[in-house]
C-alpha positions as CSV (number, residue, x, y, z in Angstrom):
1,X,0.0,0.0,0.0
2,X,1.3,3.5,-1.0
3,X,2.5,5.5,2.0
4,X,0.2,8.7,1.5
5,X,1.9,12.4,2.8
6,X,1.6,14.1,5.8
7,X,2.0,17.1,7.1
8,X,2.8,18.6,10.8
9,X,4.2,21.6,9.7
10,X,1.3,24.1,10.9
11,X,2.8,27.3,10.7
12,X,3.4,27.2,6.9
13,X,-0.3,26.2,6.5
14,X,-1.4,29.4,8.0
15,X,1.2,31.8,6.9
16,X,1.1,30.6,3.2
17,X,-2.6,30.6,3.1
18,X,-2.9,26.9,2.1
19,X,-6.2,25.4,1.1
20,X,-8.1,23.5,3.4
21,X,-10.2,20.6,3.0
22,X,-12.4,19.8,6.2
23,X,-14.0,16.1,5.9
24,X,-15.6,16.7,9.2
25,X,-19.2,16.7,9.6
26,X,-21.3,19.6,9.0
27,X,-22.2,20.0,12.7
28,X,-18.4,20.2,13.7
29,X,-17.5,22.5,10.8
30,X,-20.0,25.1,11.5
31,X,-19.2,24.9,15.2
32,X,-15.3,26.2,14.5
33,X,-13.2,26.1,11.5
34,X,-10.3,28.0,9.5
35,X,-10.8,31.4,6.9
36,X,-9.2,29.0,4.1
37,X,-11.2,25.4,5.0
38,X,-14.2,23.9,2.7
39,X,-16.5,21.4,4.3
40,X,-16.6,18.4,2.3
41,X,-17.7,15.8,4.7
42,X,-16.8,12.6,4.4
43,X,-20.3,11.2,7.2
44,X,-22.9,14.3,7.4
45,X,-24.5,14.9,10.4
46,X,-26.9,11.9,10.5
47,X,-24.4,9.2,9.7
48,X,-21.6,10.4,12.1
49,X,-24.4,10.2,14.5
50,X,-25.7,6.8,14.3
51,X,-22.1,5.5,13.7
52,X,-20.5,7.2,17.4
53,X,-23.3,5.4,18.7
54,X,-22.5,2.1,17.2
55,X,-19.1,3.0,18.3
56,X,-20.7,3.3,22.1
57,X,-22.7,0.6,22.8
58,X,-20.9,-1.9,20.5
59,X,-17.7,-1.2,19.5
60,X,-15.0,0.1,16.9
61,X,-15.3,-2.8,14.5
62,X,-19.3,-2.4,14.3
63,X,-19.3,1.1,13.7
64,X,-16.5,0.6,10.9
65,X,-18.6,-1.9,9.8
66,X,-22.1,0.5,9.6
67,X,-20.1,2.9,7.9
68,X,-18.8,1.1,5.1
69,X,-23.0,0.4,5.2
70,X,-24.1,3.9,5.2
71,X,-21.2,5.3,2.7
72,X,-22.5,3.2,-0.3
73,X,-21.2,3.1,-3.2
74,X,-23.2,5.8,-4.6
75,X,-23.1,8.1,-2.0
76,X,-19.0,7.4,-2.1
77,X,-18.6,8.7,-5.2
78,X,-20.9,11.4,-4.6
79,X,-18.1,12.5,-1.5
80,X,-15.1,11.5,-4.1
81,X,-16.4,13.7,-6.6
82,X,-16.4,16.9,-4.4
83,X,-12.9,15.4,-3.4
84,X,-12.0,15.8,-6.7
85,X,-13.7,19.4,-7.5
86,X,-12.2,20.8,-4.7
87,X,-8.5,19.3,-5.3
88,X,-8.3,20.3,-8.8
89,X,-8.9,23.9,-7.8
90,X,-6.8,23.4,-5.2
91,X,-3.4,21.2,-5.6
92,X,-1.5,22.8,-2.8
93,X,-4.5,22.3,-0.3
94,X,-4.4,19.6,2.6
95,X,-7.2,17.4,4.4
96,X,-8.0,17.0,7.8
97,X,-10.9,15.7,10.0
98,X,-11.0,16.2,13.8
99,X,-8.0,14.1,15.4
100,X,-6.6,13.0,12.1
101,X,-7.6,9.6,12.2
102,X,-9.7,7.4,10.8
103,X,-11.7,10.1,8.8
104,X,-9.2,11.7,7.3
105,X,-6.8,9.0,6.5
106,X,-10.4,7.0,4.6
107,X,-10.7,10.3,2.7
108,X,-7.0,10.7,2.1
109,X,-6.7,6.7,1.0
110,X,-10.2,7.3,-1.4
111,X,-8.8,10.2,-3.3
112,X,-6.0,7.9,-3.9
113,X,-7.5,5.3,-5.3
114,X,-9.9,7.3,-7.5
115,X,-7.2,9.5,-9.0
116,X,-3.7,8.4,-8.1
117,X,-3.2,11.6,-6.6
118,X,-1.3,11.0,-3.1
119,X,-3.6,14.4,-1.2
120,X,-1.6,15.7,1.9
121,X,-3.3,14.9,5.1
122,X,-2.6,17.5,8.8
123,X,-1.4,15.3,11.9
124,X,-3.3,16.0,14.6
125,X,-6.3,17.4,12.1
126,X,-8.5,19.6,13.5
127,X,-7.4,19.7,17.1
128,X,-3.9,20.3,17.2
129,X,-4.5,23.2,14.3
130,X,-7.0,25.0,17.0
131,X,-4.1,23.8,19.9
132,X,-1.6,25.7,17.5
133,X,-3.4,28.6,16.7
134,X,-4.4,28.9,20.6
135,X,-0.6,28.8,22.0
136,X,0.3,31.4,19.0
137,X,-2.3,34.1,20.6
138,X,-0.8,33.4,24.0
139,X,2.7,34.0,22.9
140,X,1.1,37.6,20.5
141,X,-0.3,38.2,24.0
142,X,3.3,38.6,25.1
143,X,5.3,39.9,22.1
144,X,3.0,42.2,20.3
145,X,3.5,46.2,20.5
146,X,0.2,48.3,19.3
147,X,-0.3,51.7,18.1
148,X,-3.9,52.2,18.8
149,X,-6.0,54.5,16.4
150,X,-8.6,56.4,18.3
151,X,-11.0,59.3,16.8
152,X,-14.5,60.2,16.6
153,X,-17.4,58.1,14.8
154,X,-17.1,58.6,11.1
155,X,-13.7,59.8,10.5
156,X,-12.4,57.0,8.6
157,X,-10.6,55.0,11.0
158,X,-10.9,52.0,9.0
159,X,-10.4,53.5,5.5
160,X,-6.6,54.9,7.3
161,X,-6.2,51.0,8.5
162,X,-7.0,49.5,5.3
163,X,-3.8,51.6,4.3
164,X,-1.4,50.3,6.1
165,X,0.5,47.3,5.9
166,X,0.9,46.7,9.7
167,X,-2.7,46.8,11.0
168,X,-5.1,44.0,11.6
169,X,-9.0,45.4,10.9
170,X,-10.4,43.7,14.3
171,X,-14.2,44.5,13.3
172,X,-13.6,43.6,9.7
173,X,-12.3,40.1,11.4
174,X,-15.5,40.1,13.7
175,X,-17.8,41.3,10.8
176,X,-19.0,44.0,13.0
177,X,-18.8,47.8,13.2
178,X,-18.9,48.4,16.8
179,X,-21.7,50.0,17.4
180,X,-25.7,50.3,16.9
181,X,-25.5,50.3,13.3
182,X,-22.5,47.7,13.0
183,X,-24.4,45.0,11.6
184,X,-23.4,43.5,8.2
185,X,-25.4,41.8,5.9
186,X,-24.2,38.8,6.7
187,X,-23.8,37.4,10.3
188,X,-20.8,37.7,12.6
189,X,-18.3,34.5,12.7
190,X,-18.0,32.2,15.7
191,X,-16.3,33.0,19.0
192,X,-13.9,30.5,17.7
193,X,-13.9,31.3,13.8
194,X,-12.9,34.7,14.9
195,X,-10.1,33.6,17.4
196,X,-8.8,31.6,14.7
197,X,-8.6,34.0,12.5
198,X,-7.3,36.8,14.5
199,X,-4.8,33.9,15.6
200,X,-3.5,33.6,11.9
201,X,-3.1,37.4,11.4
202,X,-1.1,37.9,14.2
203,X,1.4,35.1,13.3
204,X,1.5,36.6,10.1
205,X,2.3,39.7,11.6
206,X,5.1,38.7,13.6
207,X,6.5,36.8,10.6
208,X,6.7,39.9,8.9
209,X,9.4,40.9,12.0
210,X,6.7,42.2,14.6
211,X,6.9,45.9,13.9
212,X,4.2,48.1,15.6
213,X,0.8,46.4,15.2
214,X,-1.4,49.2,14.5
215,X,-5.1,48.3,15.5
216,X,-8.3,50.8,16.2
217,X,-9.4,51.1,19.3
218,X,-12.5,49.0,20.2
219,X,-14.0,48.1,23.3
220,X,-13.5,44.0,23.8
221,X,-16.8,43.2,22.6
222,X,-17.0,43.7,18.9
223,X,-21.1,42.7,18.4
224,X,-21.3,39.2,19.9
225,X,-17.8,38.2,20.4
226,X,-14.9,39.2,22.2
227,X,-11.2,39.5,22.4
228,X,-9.5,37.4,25.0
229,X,-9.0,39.4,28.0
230,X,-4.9,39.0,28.3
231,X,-4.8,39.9,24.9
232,X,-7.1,42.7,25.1
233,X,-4.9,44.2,27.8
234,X,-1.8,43.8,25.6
235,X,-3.6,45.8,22.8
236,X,-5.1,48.6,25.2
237,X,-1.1,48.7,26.8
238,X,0.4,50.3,23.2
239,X,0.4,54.2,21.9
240,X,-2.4,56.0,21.3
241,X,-2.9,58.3,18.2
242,X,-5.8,60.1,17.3
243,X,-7.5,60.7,13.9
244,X,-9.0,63.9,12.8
245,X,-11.5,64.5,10.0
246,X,-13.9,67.6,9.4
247,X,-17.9,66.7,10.3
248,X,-18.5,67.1,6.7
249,X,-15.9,64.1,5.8
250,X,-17.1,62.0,8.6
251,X,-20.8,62.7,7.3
252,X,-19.6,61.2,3.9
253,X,-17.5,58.3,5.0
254,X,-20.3,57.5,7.0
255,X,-22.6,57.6,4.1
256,X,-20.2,55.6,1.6
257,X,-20.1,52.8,4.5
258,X,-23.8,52.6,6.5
259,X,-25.8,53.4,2.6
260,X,-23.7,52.8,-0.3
261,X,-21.5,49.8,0.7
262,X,-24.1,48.5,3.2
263,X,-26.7,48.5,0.2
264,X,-24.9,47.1,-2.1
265,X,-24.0,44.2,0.1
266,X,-27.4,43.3,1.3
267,X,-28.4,43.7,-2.3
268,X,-25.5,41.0,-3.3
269,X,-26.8,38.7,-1.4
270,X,-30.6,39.0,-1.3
271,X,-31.1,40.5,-4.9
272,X,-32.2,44.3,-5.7
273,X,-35.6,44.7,-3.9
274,X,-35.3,42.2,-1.0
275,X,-31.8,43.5,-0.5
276,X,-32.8,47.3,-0.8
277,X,-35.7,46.4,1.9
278,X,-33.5,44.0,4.3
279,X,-31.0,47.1,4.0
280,X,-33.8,49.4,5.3
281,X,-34.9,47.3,8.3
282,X,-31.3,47.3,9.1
283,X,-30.9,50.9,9.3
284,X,-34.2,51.2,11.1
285,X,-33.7,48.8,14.0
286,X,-30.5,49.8,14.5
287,X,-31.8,53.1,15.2
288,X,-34.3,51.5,17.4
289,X,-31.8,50.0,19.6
290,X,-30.3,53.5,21.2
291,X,-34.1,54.8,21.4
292,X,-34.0,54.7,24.8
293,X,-30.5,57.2,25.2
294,X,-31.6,58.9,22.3
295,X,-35.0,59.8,24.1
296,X,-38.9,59.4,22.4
297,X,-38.4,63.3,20.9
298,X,-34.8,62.7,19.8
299,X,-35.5,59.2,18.0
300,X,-38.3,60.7,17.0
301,X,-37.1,63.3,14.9
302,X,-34.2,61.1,13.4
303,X,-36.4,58.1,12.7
304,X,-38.5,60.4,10.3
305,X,-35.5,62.0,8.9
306,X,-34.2,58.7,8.4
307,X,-37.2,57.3,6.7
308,X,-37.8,60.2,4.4
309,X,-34.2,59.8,3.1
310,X,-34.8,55.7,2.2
311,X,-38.0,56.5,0.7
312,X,-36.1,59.3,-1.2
313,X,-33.7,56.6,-2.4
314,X,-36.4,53.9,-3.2
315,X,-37.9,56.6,-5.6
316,X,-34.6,58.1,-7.2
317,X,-31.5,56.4,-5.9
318,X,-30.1,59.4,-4.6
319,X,-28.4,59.0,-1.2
320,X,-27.2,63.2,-0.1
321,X,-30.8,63.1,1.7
322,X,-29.3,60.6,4.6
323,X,-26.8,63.6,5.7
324,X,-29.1,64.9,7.3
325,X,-30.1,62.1,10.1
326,X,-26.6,61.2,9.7
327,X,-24.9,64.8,11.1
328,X,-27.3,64.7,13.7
329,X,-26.9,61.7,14.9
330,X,-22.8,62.2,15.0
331,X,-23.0,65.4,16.9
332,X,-25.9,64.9,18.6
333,X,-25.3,61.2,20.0
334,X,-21.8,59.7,19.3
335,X,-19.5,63.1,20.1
336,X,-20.8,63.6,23.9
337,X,-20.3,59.4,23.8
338,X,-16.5,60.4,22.4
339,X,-15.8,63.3,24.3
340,X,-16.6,61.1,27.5
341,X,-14.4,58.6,26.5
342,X,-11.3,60.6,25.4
343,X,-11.3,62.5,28.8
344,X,-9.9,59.3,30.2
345,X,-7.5,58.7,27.8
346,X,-5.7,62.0,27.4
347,X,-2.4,61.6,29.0
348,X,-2.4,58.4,26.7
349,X,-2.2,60.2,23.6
350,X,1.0,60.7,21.4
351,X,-0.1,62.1,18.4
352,X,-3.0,63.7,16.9
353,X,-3.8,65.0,13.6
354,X,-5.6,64.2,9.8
355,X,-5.4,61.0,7.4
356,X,-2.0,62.4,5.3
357,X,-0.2,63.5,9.3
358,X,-0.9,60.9,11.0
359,X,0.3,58.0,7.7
360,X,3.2,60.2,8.3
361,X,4.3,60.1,11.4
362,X,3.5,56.3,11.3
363,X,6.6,55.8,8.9
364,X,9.0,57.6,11.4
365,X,7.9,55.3,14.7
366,X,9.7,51.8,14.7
């Protein structure tokens, strides 16, 4: 029998961004997993069920043996065949199950026999990638130096960290803008998805030499998940800078993200109309939720300014109408919020200035 690869070597998986091929079960895959991994499952949910029961109550042989029952031949090749899709657009990838055992060495040997192609398989599978990616955040935790981007609502903190080579974008991680309105269209990753992939862009940040990790400053809950205390400490523990913008460039970044790029990703998933109307609910509820600080008059007042301005946009498509309920809103709402906040952290702060001072004085700090 042909000795088929494997591979232990999980730091060049992550670093190099190699393909992933999950033969897990649905349930397990959904439950945690890696940004680069496809679920191909050799047993779905049902079969890997009634098979660790076997396994229970009568033993390894009689579970092997209901396997090979439920995997027919038809349904085999059905599972080959994705095999196959997914290793022909992906010749560098590697499979794994959840211990890398008996799943992933069937898959591995099937592949083999169908195509002759000898498909890496990950020691340890599943488990020891998470055990890796776990250790690598404790030892970020310790090593990591942050420059911390602070600044009101809408002055294009992300835009400045999409700019820069040595930032991680936390919410884009957590799919989540921090903050009533930080829903995306679609929903936020696991607890674990996101650790795992926060994990991976911090090793490949200190690959690159550890330099300053420039970050924004976010509270540790970004929506439904949360950075791990110790590491949340480490990031809080770094420089602070602070971005400044005009209130009629934060009423138009705000725009181009919460109404133009917001739209047009609700309407890439759900089509034109549902998307436009799933994109208004959005906006609506999230107003909603800060009725109670806003006050009855306050939310009021913004909820009709808010709704003329989508019913503007059904009708024509034009989108200046929103900078209306959008200026209010900033001044009215998040700056007190800010200005709160900032009195706290003012003998923190090392810098202060626009976009084009503060991607300068960036490139002077080691």
């Amino acid at each position: 029998m042909t000795t088929l690869p494997l591979i232990d070597d999980y730091r060049r998986l992550f670093l190099n961004d190699v393909p992933l091929l999950d033969v897990r079960a649905p349930v397990e895959y959904t439950k945690g997993a890696f940004p680069l991994a496809e679920n191909h499952p050799l047993m779905n949910d049902s079969e890997r069920h009634e098979i660790g029961i076997e396994y229970t109550q009568v033993g390894h042989d009689a579970a092997v043996e209901l396997g090979e029952e439920l995997v027919s031949d038809a349904v085999r090749e059905q599972r080959i065949s994705a095999w196959k899709t997914f290793i022909e657009a992906h010749p560098d990838g590697a499979l794994y199950c959840f211990r890398g055992g008996m799943r992933s060495k069937i898959s591995q040997q099937w592949i083999h026999d169908a195509t002759g192609i000898a498909y890496p398989r990950i020691e340890g599978g599943y488990k020891a990638l998470r055990s890796f990616l776990i250790e690598e955040i404790e030892a970020a935790t310790n090593e990591v130096n942050t420059i911390v981007i602070g600044g009101r609502t809408g002055v294009g903190k992300t835009i400045l960290l999409q700019q820069l080579s040595n930032s991680i974008d936390l919410e884009g991680l957590a799919r989540h803008r921090g903050s009533a309105f930080g829903h995306y269209a679609l929903p936020q990753p696991t607890q674990i998805d996101f650790e795992n992939a926060l994990s991976i862009a911090l090793l490949k940040h200190r690959a690159k030499g550890n330099p300053p990790l420039i970050i924004e400053d976010e509270g540790r809950n970004i929506g439904s998940l949360h950075i791990l205390q110790n590491l949340f400490d480490r990031f809080k523990s770094g420089k602070f800078i602070i971005l400044d913008a005009t209130l009629d460039e934060r009423i138009a970044n705000t725009r181009l993200e919460y109404i133009d790029a917001a739209l047009q990703e609700y309407q890439g998933i759900h089509g034109d109309s549902e998307g436009f109307e799933r994109w208004a609910g959005y906006l609506l509820g999230s107003l909603g939720r800060i009725r109670k600080r806003l006050g009855d008059v306050r939310h009021g007042e913004i909820h009709e300014q808010l709704s003329n301005a989508i019913e503007k946009q059904r009708r024509t498509t034009e989108t200046q109408q929103h900078d209306s309920w959008i200026s209010t809103l900033l001044t009215d709402y998040y700056d007190p919020m800010y200005d709160y906040q900032l009195a706290k952290k003012q003998k923190n702060i090392v810098f202060t200035g626009d976009a084009q001072a503060l991607k300068a004085w960036l490139q002077q700090v080691d």
